[in-house]
FIKOLZA-1660 file (N, C-alpha, C; in steps of 0.1 Angstrom, whole numbers, plus 5000, padded with zeros to 4 digits):
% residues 82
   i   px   py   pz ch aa at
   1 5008 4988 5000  A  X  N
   1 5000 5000 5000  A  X CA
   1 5009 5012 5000  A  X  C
   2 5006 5021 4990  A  X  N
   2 5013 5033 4991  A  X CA
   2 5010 5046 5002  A  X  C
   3 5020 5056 5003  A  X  N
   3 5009 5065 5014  A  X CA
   3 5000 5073 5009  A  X  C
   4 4996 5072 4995  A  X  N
   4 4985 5081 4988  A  X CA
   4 4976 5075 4988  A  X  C
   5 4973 5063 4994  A  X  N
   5 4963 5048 4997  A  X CA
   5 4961 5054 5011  A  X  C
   6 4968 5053 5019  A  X  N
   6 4967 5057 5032  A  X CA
   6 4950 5064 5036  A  X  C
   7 4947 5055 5049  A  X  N
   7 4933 5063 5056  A  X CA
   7 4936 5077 5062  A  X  C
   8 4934 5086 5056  A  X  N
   8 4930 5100 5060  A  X CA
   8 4921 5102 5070  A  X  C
   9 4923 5108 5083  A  X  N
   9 4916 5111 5087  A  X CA
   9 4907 5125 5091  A  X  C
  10 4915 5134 5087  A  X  N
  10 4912 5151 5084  A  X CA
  10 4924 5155 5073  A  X  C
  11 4916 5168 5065  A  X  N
  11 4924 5173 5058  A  X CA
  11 4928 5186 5062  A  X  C
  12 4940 5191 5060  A  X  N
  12 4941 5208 5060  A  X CA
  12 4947 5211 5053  A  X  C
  13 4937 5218 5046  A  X  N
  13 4940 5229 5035  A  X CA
  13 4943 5242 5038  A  X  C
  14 4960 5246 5037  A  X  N
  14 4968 5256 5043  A  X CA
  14 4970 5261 5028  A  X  C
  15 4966 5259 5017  A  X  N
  15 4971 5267 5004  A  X CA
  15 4966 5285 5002  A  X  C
  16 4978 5292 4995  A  X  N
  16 4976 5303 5001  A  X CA
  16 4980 5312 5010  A  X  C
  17 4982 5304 5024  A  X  N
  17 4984 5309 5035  A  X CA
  17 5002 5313 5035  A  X  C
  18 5005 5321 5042  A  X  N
  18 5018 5319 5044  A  X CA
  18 5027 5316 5060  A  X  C
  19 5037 5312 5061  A  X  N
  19 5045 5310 5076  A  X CA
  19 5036 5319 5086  A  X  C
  20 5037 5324 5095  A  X  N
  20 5037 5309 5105  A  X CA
  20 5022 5303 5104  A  X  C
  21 5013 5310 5094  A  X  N
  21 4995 5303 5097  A  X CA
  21 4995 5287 5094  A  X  C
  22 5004 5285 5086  A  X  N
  22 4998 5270 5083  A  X CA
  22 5004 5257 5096  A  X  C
  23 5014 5262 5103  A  X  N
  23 5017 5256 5109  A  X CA
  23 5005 5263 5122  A  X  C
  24 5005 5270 5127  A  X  N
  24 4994 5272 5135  A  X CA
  24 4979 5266 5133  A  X  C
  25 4976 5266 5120  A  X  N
  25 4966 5254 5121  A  X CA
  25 4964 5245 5119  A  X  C
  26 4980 5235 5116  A  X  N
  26 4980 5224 5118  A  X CA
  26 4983 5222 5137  A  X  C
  27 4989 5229 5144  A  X  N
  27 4988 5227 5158  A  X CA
  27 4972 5224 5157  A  X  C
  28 4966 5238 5155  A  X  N
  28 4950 5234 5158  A  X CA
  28 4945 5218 5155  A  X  C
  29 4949 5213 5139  A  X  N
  29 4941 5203 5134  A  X CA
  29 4943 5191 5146  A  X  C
  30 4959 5194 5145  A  X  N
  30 4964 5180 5156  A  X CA
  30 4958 5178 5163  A  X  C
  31 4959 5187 5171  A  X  N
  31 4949 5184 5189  A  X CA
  31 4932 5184 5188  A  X  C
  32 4930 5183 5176  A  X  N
  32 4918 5180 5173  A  X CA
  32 4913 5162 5171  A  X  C
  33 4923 5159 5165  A  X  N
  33 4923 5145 5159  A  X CA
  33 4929 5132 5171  A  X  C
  34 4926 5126 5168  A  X  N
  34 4924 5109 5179  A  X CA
  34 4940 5105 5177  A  X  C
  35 4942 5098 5187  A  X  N
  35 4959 5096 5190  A  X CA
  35 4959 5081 5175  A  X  C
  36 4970 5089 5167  A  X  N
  36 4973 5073 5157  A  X CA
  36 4969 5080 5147  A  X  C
  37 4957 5090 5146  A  X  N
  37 4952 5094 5134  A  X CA
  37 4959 5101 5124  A  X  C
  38 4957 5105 5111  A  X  N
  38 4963 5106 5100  A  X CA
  38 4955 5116 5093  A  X  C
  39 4966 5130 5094  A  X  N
  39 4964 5142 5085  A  X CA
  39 4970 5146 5078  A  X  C
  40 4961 5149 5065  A  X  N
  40 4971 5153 5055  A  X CA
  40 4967 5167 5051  A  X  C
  41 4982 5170 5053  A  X  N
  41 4980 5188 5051  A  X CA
  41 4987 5194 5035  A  X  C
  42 4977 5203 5033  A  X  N
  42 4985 5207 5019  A  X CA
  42 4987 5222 5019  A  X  C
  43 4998 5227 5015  A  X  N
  43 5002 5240 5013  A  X CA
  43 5011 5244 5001  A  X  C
  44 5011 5261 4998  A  X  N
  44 5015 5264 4990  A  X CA
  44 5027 5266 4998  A  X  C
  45 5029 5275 5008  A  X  N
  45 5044 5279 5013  A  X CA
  45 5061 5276 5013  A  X  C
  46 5064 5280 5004  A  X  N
  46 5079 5269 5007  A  X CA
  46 5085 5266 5021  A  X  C
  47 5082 5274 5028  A  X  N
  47 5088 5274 5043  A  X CA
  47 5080 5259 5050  A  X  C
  48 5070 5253 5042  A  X  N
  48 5064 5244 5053  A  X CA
  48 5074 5231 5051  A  X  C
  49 5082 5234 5041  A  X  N
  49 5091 5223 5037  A  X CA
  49 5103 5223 5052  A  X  C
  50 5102 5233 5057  A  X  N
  50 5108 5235 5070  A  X CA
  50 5102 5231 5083  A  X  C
  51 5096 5237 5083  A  X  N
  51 5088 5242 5093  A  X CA
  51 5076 5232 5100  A  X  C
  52 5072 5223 5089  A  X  N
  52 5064 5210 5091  A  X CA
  52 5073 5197 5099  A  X  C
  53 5083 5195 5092  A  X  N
  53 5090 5185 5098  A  X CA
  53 5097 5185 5109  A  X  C
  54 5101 5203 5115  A  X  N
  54 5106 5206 5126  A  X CA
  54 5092 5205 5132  A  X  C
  55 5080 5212 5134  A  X  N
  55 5070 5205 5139  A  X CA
  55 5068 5190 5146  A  X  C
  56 5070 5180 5136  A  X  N
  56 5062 5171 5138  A  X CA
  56 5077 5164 5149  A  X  C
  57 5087 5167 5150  A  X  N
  57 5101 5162 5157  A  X CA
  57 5097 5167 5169  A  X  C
  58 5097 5181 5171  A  X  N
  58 5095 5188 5182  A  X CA
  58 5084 5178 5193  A  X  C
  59 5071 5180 5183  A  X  N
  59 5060 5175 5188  A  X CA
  59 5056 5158 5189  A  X  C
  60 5067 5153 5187  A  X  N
  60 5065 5140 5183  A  X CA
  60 5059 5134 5176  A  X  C
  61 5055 5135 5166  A  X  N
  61 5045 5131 5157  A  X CA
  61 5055 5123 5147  A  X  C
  62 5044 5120 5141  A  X  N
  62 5052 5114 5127  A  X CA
  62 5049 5114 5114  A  X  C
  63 5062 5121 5107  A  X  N
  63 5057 5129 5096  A  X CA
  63 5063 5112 5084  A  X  C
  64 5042 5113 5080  A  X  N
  64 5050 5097 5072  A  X CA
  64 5055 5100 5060  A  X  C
  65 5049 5109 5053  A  X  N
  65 5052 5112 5039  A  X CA
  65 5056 5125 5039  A  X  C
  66 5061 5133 5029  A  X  N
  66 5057 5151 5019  A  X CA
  66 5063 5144 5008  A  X  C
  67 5055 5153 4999  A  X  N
  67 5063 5150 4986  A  X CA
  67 5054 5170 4981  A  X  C
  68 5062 5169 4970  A  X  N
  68 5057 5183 4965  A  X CA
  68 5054 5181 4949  A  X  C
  69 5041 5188 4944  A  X  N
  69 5036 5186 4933  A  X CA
  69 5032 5196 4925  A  X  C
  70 5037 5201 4916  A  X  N
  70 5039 5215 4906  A  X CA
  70 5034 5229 4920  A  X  C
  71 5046 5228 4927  A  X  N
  71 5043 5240 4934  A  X CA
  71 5033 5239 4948  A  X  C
  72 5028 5228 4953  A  X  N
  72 5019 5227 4964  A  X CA
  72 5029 5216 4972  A  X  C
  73 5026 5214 4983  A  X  N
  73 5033 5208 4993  A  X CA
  73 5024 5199 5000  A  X  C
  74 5028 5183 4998  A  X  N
  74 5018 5174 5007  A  X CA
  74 5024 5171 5020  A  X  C
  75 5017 5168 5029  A  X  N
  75 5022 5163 5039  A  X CA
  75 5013 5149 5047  A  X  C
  76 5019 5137 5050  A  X  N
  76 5008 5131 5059  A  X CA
  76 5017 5125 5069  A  X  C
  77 5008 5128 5077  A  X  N
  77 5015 5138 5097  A  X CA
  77 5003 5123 5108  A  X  C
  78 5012 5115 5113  A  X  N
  78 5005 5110 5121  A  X CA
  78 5006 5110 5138  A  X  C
  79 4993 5113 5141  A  X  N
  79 4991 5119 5158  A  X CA
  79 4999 5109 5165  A  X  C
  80 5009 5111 5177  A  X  N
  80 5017 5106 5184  A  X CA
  80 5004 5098 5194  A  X  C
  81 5007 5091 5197  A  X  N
  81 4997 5078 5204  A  X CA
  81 5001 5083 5221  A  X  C
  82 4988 5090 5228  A  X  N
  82 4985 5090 5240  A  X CA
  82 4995 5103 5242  A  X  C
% end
């Protein structure tokens, strides 16, 4: 199974937005979502190519995937368990 197969469990759509908003509402999405669950965030920002992964280390999470596709940034970010 690939991670584009992968069960989603919320999406956020950060496109548009710039530093620091998208990472601020991915804090938001997180602590919204069930320990284990799986969000995938998308943005236009080049900085989330930063700024996501230092996130998800910081916060312990686990960032399963990004990949980037003509200019948009995927990410799928799984909730740290408990």
């Amino acid at each position: 199974m690939s991670f584009a197969d992968l069960p989603i469990d919320a999406t956020l759509d950060a496109s548009g937005l710039n530093c620091p908003e998208p990472v601020m509402m991915l804090h938001q999405h997180i602590r919204d979502l069930a320990p284990g669950g799986v969000l995938k965030v998308i943005a236009t920002d080049p900085s989330t190519r930063r700024d996501i992964p230092k996130f998800c280390v910081f916060l312990d999470h686990e960032l399963i995937e990004q990949k980037e596709e003509a200019g948009t940034y995927l990410y799928w970010i799984r909730k740290k368990q408990g």
